[in-house]
C-alpha positions as CSV (number, residue, x, y, z in Angstrom):
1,X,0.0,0.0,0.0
2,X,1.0,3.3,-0.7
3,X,3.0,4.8,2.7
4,X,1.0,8.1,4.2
5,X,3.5,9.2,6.3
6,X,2.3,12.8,6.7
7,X,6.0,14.4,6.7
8,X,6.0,18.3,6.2
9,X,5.0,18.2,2.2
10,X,5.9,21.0,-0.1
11,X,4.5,20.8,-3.1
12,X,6.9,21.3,-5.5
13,X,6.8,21.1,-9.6
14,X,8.6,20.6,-13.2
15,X,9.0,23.7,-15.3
16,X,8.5,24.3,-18.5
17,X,9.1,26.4,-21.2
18,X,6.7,28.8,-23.6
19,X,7.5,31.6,-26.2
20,X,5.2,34.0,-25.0
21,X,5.7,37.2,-23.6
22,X,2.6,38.8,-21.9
23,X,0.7,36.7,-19.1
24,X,-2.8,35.8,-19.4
25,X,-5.5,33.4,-17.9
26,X,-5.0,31.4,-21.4
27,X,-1.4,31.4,-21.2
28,X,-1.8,30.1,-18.0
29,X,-3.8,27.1,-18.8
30,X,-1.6,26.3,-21.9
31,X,1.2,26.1,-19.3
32,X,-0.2,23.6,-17.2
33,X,-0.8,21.1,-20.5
34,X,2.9,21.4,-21.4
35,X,3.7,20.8,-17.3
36,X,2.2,17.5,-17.7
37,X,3.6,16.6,-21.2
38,X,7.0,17.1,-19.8
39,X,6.9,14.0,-17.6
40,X,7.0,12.0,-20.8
41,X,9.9,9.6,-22.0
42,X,12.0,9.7,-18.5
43,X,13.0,7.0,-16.2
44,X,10.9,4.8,-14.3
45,X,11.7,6.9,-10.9
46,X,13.7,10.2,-11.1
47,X,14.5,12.9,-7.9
48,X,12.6,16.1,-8.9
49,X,13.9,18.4,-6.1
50,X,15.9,18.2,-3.0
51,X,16.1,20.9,-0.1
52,X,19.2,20.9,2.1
53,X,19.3,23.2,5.4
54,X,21.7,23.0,8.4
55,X,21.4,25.3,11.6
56,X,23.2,26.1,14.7
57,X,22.4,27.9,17.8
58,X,23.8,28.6,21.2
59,X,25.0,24.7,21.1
60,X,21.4,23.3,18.9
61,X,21.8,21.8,15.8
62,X,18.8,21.2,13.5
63,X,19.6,19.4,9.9
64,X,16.5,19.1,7.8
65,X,16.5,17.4,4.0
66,X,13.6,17.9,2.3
67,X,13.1,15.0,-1.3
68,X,10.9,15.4,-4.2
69,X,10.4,12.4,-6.6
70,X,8.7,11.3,-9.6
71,X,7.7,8.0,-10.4
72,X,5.9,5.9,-13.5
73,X,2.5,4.8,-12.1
74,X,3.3,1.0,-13.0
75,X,1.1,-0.5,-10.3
76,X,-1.2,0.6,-7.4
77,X,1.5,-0.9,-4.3
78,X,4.4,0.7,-4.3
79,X,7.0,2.1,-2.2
80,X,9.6,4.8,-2.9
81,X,12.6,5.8,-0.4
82,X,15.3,7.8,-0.2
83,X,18.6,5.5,0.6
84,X,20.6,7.9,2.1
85,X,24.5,7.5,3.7
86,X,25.0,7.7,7.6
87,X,27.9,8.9,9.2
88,X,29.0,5.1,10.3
89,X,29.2,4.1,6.7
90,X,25.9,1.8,6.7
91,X,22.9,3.3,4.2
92,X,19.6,3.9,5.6
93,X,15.9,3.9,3.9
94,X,14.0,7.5,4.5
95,X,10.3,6.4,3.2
96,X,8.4,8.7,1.5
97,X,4.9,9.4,0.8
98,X,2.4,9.7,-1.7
99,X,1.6,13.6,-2.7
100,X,-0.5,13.5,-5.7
101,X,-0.8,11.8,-9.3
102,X,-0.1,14.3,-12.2
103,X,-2.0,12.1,-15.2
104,X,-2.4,8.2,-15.3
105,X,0.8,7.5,-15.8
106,X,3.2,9.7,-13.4
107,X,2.9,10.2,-9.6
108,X,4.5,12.6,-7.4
109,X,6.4,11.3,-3.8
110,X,7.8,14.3,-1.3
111,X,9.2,13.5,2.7
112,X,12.1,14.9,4.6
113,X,14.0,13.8,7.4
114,X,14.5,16.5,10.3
115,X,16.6,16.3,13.5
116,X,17.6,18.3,16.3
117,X,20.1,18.0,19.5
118,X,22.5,19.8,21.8
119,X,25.0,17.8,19.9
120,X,27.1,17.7,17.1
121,X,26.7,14.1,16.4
122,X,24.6,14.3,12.8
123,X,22.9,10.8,11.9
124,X,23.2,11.4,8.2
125,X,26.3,12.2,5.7
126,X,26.3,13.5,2.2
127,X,25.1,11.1,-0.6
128,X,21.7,9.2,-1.3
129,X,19.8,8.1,-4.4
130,X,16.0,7.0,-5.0
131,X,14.6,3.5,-4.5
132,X,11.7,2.7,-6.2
133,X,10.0,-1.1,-5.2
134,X,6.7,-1.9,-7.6
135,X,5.7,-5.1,-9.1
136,X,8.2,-7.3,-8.0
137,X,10.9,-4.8,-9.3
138,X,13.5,-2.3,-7.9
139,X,14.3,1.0,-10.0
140,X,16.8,3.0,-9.1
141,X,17.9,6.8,-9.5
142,X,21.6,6.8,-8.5
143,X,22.5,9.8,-10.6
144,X,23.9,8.2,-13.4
145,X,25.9,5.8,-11.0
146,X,27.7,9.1,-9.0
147,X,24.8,9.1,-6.3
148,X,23.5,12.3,-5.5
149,X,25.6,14.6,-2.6
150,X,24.9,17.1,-0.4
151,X,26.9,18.6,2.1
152,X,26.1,19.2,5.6
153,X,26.5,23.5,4.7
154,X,25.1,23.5,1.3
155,X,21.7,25.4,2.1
156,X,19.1,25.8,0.0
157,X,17.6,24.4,-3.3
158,X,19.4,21.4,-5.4
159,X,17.6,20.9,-8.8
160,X,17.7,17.5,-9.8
161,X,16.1,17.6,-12.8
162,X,17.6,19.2,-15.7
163,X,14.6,20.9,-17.3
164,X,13.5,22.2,-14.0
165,X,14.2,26.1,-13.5
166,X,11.8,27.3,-11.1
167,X,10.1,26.0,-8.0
168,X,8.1,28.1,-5.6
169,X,8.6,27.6,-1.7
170,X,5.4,27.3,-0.7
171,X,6.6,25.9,2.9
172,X,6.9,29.9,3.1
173,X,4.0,32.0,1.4
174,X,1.9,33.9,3.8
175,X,-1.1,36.0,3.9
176,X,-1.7,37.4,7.1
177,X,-2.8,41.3,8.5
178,X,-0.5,43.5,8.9
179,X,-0.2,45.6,12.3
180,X,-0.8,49.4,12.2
181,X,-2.5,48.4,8.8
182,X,-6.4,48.1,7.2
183,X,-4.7,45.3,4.6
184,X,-2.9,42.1,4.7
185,X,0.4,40.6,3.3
186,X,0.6,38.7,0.8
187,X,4.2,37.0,0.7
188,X,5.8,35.0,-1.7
189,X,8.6,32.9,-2.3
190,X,10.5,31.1,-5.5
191,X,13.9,29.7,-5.9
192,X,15.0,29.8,-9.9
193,X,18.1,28.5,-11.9
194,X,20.8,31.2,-12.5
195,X,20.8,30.6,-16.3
196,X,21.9,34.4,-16.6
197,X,21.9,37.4,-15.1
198,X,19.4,39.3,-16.9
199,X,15.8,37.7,-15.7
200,X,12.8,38.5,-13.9
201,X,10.0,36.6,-11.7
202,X,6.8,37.6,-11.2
203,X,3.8,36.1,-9.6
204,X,0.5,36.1,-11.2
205,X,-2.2,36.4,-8.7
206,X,-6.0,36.3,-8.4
207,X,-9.0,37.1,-5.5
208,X,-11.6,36.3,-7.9
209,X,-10.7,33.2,-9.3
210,X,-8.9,34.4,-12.9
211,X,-11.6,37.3,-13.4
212,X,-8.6,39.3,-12.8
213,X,-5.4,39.0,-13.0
214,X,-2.4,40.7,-10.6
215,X,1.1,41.3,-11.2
216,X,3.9,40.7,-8.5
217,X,7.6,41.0,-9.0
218,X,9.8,39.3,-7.0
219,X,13.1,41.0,-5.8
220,X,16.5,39.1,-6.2
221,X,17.6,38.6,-2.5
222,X,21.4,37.8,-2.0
223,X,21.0,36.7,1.4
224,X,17.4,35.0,3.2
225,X,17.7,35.0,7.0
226,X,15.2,31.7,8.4
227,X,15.4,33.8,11.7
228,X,18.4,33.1,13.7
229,X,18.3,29.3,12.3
230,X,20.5,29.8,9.2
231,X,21.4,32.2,6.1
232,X,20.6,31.0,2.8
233,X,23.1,32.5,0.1
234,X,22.2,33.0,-3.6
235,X,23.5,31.8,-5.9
236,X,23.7,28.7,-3.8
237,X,26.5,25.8,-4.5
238,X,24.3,24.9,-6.8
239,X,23.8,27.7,-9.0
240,X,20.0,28.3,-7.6
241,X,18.9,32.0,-6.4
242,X,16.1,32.9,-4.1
243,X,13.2,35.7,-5.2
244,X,11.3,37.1,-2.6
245,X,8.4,39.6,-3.0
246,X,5.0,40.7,-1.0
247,X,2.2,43.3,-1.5
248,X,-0.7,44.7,0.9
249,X,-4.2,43.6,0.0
250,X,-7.4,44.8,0.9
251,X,-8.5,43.4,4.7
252,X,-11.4,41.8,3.3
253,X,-8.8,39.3,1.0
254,X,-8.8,36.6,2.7
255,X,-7.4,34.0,0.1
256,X,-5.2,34.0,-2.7
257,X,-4.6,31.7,-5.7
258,X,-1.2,32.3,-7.6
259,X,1.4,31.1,-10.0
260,X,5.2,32.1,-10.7
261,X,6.7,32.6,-13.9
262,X,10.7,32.8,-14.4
263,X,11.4,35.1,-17.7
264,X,15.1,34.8,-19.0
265,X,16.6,34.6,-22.5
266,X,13.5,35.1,-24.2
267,X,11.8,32.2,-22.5
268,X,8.6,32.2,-19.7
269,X,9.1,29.0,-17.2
270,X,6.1,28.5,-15.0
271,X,5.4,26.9,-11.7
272,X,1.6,26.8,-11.4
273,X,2.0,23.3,-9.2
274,X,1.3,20.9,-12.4
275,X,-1.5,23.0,-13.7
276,X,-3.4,23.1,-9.3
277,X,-2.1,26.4,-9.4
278,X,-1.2,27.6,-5.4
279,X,-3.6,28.7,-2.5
280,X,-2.7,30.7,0.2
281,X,-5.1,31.5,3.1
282,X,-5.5,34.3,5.8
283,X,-4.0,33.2,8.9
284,X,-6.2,35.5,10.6
């Protein structure tokens, strides 16, 4: 059966690709047909996405990994792991759960480990690749037989797949009031390939379920403070920035439904979370 393992999810998709310039509620939905279509002719199991993040304070160490897989729907039971090096030497299976299917034929599979301790004792070293169990069978994603590496310092985004340019964070949008203000804040975040320095990203936003259509750039930001935990630098090791932005909305906006799109060398790539698009409510 699949494993629910209910693990802090992000949701967290492909890009793609489209020669269009202006943003529209069609361009939008064209987007989310090509997100699907580019699932096609890969590997049986393949690591999306991986998020690394290592803190220290006053003597407390947290280390949190964060996986993103996809897998070819080949039977209902099926289990998918991260086998991942420990410090000892021996290799250890992280399971992880099901997230959601993007057509008939691909699935999506997201978990993290997370640890914490007054010590400096981490359970986990650098390398790891996918296991995929279905049917009998084992696939494997081992990185074209180099294994996949992160070090312990290497914060931030890892982009597996080579197509993939843009990924939102949506552990960290936000819509919330604003004290001293009538409105509230709508925050988001996206992490993007460094393909060049000349780009821009921009979230395309709706109250009114596509009647409208809002514009939001996001700013470039060098360094991304998680409170005292740790500082994310971009680029990161890498190569992947992070692009921040918010906006105050009317009080009476109370959710929001958005998309990013990543515009460099002539291209638009999207993340509209394989064509679902992203919600974020009012924590009021």
């Amino acid at each position: 059966m699949k494993k629910y393992l209910y693990l802090f999810l992000s949701l967290i998709v492909f890009s793609c690709s489209t020669d269009d310039e202006s943003i529209s509620t069609q361009s939008i939905e064209d987007v989310q047909v090509l997100e699907l279509k580019s699932t096609q002719g890969i590997s049986n199991v393949n690591l999306v996405k991986a998020w690394n993040s290592y803190s220290y304070y006053r003597g407390f160490n947290t280390w949190t990994r964060k996986f993103t897989v996809r897998v070819s729907n080949l039977a209902y039971d099926k289990q998918v792991s991260i086998y991942h090096e420990k410090v000892d030497g021996t290799w250890e299976e992280i399971p992880l759960s099901y997230a959601y299917s993007l057509d008939n034929q691909n699935e999506i599979w997201i978990g993290e480990y997370r640890y914490t301790g007054y010590t400096e004792a981490k359970i986990y070293d650098d390398e790891f690749v996918v296991k995929y169990d279905v049917d009998g069978n084992t696939y494997w994603d081992n990185n074209n037989g180099s294994n996949y590496s992160i070090q312990e310092k290497e914060v931030g985004s890892f982009f597996a797949q080579a197509d993939l340019n843009i990924s939102v964070d949506a552990d960290y949008d936000s819509l919330y009031p604003v004290y001293g203000s009538s409105g509230n804040k709508f925050s988001v975040i996206a992490d993007v390939r460094n393909i060049t320095s000349d780009k821009q990203v921009e979230v395309a936003y709706t109250t009114d379920g596509w009647q409208t259509i809002q514009y939001l750039p996001l700013s470039f930001t060098p360094r991304w403070y998680s409170g005292y935990q740790y500082v994310l630098i971009s680029p990161n090791q890498f190569n992947i920035e992070r692009w921040t932005g918010s906006v105050i909305l009317d009080a009476s906006i109370n959710s929001v439904e958005y998309a990013v799109v990543y515009k460099v060398n002539g291209q638009e790539y999207w993340d509209n979370n394989y064509g679902r698009n992203f919600t974020v409510n009012s924590s009021n």
